[in-house]
N, C-alpha and C positions, 0 to 999 in steps of 0.2 A: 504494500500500500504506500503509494507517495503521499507527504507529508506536505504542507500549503506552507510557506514562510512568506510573513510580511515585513518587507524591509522597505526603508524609503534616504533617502539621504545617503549619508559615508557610511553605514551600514552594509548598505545593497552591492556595495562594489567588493565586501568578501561575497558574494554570490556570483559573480563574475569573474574573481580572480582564480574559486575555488575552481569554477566552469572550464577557464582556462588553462588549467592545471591537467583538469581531466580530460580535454580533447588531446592537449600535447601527449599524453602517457599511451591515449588509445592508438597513436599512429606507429606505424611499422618501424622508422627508424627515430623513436622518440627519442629527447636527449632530458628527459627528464622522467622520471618516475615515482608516480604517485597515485598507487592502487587506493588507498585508501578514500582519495578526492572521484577518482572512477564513481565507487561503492555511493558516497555520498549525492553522485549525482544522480544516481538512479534514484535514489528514495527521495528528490525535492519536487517537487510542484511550484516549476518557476517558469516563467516565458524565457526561453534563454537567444529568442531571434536575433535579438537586439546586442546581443554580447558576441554571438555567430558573425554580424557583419563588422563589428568592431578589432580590425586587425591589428593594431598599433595599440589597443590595450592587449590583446593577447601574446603579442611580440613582447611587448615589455614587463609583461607579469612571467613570460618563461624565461626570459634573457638574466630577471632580476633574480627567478629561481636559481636557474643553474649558479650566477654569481655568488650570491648569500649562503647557498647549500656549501658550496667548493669553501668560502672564509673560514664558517663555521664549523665546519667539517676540520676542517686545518689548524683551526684554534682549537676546538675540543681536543686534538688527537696531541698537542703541546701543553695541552692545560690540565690534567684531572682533576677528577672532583668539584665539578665547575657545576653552580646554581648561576641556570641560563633564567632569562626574564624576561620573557615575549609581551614586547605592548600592542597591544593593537593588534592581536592577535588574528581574530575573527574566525575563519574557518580554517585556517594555517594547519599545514600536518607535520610541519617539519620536526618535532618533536618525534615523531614515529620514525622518518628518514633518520634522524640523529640516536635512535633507542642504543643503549647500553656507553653511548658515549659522556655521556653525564650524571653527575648527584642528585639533581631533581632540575625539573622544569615548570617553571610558572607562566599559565598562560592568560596575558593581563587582557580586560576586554569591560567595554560599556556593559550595563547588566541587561540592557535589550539585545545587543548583542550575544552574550554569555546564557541568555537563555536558548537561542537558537544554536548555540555553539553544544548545549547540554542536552539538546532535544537527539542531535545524529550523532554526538561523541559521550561516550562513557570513561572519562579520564581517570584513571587512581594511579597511587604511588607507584614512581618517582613525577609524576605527570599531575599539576593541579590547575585549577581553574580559580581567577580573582575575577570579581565581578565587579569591579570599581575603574571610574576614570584616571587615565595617568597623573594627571592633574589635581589630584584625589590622594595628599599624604597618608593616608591611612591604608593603603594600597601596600606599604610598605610592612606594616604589622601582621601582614598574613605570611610575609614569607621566614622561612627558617634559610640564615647564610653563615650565621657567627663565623666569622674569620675566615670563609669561603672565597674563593677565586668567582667575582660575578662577571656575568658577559649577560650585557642587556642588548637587547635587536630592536630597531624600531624602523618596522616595513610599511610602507605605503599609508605612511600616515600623515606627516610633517607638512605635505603638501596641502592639506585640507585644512591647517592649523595657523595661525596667526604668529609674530616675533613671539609679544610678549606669554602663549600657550609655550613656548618653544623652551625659553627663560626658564618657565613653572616644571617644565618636565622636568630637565637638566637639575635645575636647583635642588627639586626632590630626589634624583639620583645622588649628585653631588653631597648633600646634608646623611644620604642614609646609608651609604657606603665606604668606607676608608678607600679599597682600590677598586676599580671596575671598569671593564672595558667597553664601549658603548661602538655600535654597527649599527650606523642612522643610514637610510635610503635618503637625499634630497633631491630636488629637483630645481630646475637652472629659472629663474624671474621671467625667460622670454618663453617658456614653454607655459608655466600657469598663466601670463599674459594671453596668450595667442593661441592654445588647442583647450578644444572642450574633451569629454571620454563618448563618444556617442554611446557609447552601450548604458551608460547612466544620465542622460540629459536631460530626460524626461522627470528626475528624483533631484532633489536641491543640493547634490554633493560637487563644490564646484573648487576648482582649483586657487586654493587662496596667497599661499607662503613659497618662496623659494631662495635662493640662496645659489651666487654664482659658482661658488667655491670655498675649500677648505679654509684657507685665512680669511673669509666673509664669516664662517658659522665659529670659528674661532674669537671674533670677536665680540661675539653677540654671547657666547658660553667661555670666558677666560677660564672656569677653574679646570677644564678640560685641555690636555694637546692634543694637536691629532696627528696620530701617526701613518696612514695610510689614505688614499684614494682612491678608488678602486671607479670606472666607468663602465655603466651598464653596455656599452660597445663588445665590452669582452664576454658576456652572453651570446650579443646578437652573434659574432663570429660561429658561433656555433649553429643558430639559425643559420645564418645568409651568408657563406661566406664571402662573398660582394663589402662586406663589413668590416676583412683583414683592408684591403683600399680603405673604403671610404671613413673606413674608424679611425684612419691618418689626418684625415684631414679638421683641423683644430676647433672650428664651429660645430661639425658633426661631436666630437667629444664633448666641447661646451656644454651642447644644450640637451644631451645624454643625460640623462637620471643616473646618479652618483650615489655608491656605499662608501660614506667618512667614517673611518677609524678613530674612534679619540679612547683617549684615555687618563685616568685620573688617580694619583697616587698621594695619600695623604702624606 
């Protein structure tokens, strides 16, 4: 029996990303794999046409997967015992792809969300669910890290978010962990400027916040450095390889969606 979910807003676009996840896995030479997101589409009762013609959010939800899989994959396998801290989680499986490589995983999420995330996932230990805004210090007292090696991820969110939402994240990370490593997705001023998501135009989630670059979100977060940059380019290569080219060329990279590395040592 499929299941009806009502999302409307930055909600709706984990219903899309998760879509997207599951068409790439079903193809014959997928480069990403996510049986799990498969499963889940079968059981939703969602119009997905509208996510179907939308290729440039699909291209960039698999580009940003392979990317963020391969970081954290890489960090976990240098770090043990790492309590990872998924904001903005939404329908996200990557906890599943990462099983046996970490301490525990928190997976952070609005509580409209987090219902619907609780409806098709049954999470238990090392895997939990908060159901509080990141923006929400209290968000902080559910997790167990004492002296732990943290690694917080914040995927496809930032963009929907304002400066001073950006500040409040950060701040609350910064205040509630001695050292931790943070893996933000951003995206470049002339892309929120200038492209809508057609697969959610019709829902009020519209591109708010962006940031050119690493010494831009440096300055807005000082108690952070950041150590890496990483351009969503180095997915698409794996889609299109048309992308080892055109990923040279310095405007293509620019306005490419970006995972910043920072890091914070008391």
């Amino acid at each position: 029996m499929k299941e009806k979910v009502n999302v409307t807003g930055v909600p709706e676009t984990m219903v899309q990303t998760l879509y997207a996840r599951a068409k790439e896995t079903r193809k014959k030479n997928a480069k990403i794999n996510d049986e799990i997101a498969v499963e889940l589409v079968k059981k939703l009762d969602y119009d997905f046409s509208k996510a179907d013609k939308d290729n440039a959010m699909t291209y960039g939800v698999i580009a940003r997967t392979i990317v963020l899989d391969r970081m954290v994959r890489k960090y976990l396998e240098k770090h043990e015992n790492t309590v990872v801290v998924n904001i903005a989680c939404g329908l996200d499986t990557r906890c599943y792809r990462m099983k046996g490589k970490y301490l525990r995983w928190y997976n952070v999420d609005l509580p409209e969300t987090m219902k619907i995330r609780s409806q098709f996932l049954t999470e238990t230990d090392p895997v939990y669910q908060i159901a509080k805004s990141a923006m929400d210090d209290s968000y902080i007292d559910d997790i167990d890290y004492h002296g732990k090696n943290i690694l917080v991820i914040i995927e496809g969110l930032t963009m929907y978010l304002y400066e001073k939402d950006i500040r409040k994240m950060f701040s609350i990370i910064d205040k509630s962990f001695q050292k931790v490593t943070v893996m933000v997705e951003t995206m470049s001023p002339f892309v929120v400027k200038h492209m809508k998501e057609k697969s959610i135009e019709g829902s009020n989630a519209k591109f708010t916040w962006g940031v050119k670059n690493r010494k831009e979100l440096q300055r807005i977060i000082p108690a952070f450095s950041v150590r890496q940059e990483v351009s969503l380019v180095e997915g698409m290569k794996e889609l299109m390889p048309v992308y080892y080219v055109i990923g040279k060329i310095p405007a293509v990279r620019n306005i490419s969606n970006k995972i910043i590395v920072l890091e914070k040592h008391s």
